[in-house]
C-alpha positions in Angstrom: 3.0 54.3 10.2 1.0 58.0 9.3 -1.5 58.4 12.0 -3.8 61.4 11.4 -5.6 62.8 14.8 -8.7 64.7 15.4 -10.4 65.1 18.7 -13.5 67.6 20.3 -15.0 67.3 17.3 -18.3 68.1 19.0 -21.0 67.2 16.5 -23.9 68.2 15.4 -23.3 70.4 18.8 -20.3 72.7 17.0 -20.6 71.9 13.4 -22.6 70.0 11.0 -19.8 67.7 9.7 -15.5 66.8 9.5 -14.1 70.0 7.6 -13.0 68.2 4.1 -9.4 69.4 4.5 -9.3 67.0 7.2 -10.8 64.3 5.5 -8.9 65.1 2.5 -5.1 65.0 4.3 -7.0 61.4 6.8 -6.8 59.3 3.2 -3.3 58.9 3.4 -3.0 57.7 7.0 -3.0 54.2 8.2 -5.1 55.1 11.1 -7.1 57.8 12.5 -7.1 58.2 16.7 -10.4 60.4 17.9 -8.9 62.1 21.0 -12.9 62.2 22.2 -15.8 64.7 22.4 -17.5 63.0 19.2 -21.1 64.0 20.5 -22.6 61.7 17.7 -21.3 58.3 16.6 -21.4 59.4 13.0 -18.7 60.6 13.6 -16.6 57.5 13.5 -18.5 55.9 10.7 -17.1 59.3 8.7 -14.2 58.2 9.5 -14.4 55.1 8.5 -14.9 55.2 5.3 -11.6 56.9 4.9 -9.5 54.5 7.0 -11.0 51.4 8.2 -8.6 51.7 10.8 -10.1 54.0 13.6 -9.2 54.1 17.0 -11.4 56.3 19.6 -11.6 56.8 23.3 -14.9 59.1 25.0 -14.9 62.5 26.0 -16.9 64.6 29.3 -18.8 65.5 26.8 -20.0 62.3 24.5 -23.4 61.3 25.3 -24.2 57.2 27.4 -24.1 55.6 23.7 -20.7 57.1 22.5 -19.4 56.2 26.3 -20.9 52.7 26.1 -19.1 51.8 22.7 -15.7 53.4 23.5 -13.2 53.0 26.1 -12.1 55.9 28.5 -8.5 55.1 28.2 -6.7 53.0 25.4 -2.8 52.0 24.9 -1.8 51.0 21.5 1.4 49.9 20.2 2.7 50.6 17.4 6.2 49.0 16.1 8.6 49.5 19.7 6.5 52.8 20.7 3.4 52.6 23.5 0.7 55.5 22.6 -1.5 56.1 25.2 -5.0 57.8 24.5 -7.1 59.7 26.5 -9.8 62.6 26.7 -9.0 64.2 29.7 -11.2 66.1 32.4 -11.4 69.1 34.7 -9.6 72.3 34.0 -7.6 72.4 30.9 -4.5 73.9 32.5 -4.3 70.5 35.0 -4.5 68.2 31.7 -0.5 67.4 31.1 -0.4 66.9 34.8 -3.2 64.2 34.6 -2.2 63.0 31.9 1.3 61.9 33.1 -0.6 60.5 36.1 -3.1 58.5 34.3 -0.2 56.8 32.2 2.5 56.9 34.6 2.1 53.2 35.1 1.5 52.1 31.5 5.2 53.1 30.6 4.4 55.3 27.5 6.3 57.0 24.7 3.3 59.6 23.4 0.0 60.2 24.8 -2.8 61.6 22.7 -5.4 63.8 24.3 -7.9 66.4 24.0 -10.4 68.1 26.1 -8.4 72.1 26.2 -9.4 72.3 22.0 -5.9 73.8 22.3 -3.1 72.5 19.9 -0.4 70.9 22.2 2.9 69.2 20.7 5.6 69.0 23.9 7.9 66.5 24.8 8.6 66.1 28.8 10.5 63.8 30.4 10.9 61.7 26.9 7.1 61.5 26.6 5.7 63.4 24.1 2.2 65.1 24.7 0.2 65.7 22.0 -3.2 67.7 21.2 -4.7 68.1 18.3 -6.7 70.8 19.0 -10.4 71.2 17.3 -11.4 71.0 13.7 -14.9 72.7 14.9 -14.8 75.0 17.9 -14.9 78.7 17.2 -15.2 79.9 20.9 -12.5 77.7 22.8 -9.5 77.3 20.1 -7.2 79.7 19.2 -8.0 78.0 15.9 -8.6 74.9 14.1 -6.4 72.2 14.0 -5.4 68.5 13.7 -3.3 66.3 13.7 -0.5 64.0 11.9 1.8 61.6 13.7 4.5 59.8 11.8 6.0 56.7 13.4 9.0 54.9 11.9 12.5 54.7 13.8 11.2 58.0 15.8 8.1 59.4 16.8 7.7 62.9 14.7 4.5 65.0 15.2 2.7 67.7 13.6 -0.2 70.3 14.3 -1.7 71.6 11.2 -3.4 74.6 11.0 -7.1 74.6 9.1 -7.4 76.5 6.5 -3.9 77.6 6.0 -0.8 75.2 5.3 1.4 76.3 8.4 2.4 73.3 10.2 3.4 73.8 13.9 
């Protein structure tokens, strides 16, 4: 299973549209996890119509309609591995922190988040943590990234770089 990830996408607010080198390296995925921060629910439909199969949680910053059409939380499996999904909130240094709390119940192998727009890719305590970053901010980001997750007999991750082909 190739599962691409993009999160803090933050449009119209940050850019008018998903950079095509992400769109390009999503059509060979199986599906596509928004981390949160859509703004507009166009976003998804985008998305879409590369991979059918889209799965998206809301961010601080998506508006009542984004919120009342996604969850706040998710957990997915996928083959023996449990993925758990979430934006995040308050200060971006906290979010590792919160996120082992929100998830410390749920039992998981990887959680996906967002909120920093900083790339993240760490395992602790056999969980990996993983951020994609932003493909749109300019201010926040010490640059634009997303985000490929490759799950077969192990769980291997990758932050790739926009606009250059360094993976991290």
């Amino acid at each position: 299973m190739k599962i691409g990830v993009i999160g803090d996408t933050h449009i119209p607010d940050r850019a008018g549209r998903i950079p095509l080198e992400v769109l390009e390296a999503f059509k060979t995925v199986d599906m596509i996890i928004h981390t949160g921060d859509l703004v507009a629910l166009d976003v998804l439909e985008q998305l879409k119509t590369i991979c059918p199969n889209v799965k998206a949680v809301w961010g601080n910053m998506d508006s009542f309609e984004v919120r009342s059409k996604l969850p706040e939380k998710e957990i997915v499996k996928i083959g023996k591995y449990k993925i758990g999904i979430m934006h995040g909130f308050g200060h971006p240094d906290n979010l590792i922190m919160l996120m082992h709390k929100e998830f410390k119940k749920d039992k998981v192998d990887l959680i996906i988040f967002g909120h920093s727009h900083r790339p993240y890719n760490k395992k602790i305590d056999n969980i990996l943590y993983f951020n994609p970053g932003s493909v749109t901010d300019t201010i926040f980001a010490p640059f634009n990234s997303f985000g490929i997750i490759e799950i077969n007999d192990k769980i291997e991750a990758r932050i790739i770089k926009i606009g250059s082909n360094k993976n991290g």
